[in-house]
Every structure is written in structure tokens, then in C-alpha cells.
C-alpha positions in Angstrom: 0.7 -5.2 -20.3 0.6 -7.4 -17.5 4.2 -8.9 -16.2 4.3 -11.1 -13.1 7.3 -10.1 -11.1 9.4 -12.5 -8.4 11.3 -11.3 -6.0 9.2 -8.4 -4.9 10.7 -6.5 -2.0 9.1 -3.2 0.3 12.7 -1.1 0.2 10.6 1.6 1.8 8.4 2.6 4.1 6.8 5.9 4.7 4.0 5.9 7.4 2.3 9.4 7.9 -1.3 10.3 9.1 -4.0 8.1 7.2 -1.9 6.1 5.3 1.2 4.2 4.2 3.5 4.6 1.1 5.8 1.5 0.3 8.2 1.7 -2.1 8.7 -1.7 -4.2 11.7 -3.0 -6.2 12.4 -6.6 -8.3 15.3 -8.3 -9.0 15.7 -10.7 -11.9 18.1 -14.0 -11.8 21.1 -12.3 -12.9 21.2 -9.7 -10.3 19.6 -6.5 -12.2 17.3 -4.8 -10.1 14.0 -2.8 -10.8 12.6 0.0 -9.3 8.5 -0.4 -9.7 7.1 2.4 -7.7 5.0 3.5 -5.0 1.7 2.0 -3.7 -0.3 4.3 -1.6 -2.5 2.5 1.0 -5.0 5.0 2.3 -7.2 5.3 4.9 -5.9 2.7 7.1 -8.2 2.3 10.2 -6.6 2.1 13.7 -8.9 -1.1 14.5 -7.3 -2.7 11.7 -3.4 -2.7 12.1 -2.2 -5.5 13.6 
């Protein structure tokens, strides 16, 4: 199933050799908010990060 979310916010980060973990959360109009999960970015290249 494929949901569009608003509101998508990085509550978390965890930055450790070779990648990054974020952790991402929505909240709807009325207040109630979502926890969505991790997304592991790996192998992140020195040259690369701003």
C-alpha cells in the first residue's frame, strides 16, 4: 500500500562509521503522531557530505 505522508520529520539521528540512521515520524492535522521507522543510508562517501 502506498500512503503519502505530510509532515515528515528526522526526530533522530545516529551517525556511526559508513553510514547514517535517521529515525522518521508524521503527524496528522489533529495532533496524533506516527512513528515510521528507520532509513539506513549506507556507504556515504567523505567527498560527498556537504
Amino acid at each position: 500500500m502506498n500512503k503519502e505522508f505530510e509532515n515528515v520529520i528526522a526526530t533522530e539521528v545516529k551517525i556511526y562509521p559508513g553510514g547514517i540512521e535517521v529515525r522518521i515520524t508524521t503527524s496528522d492535522e489533529a495532533g496524533f503522531t506516527s512513528y515510521l521507522g528507520w532509513i539506513d543510508i549506507k556507504d556515504i562517501k567523505e567527498d560527498k557530505v556537504p
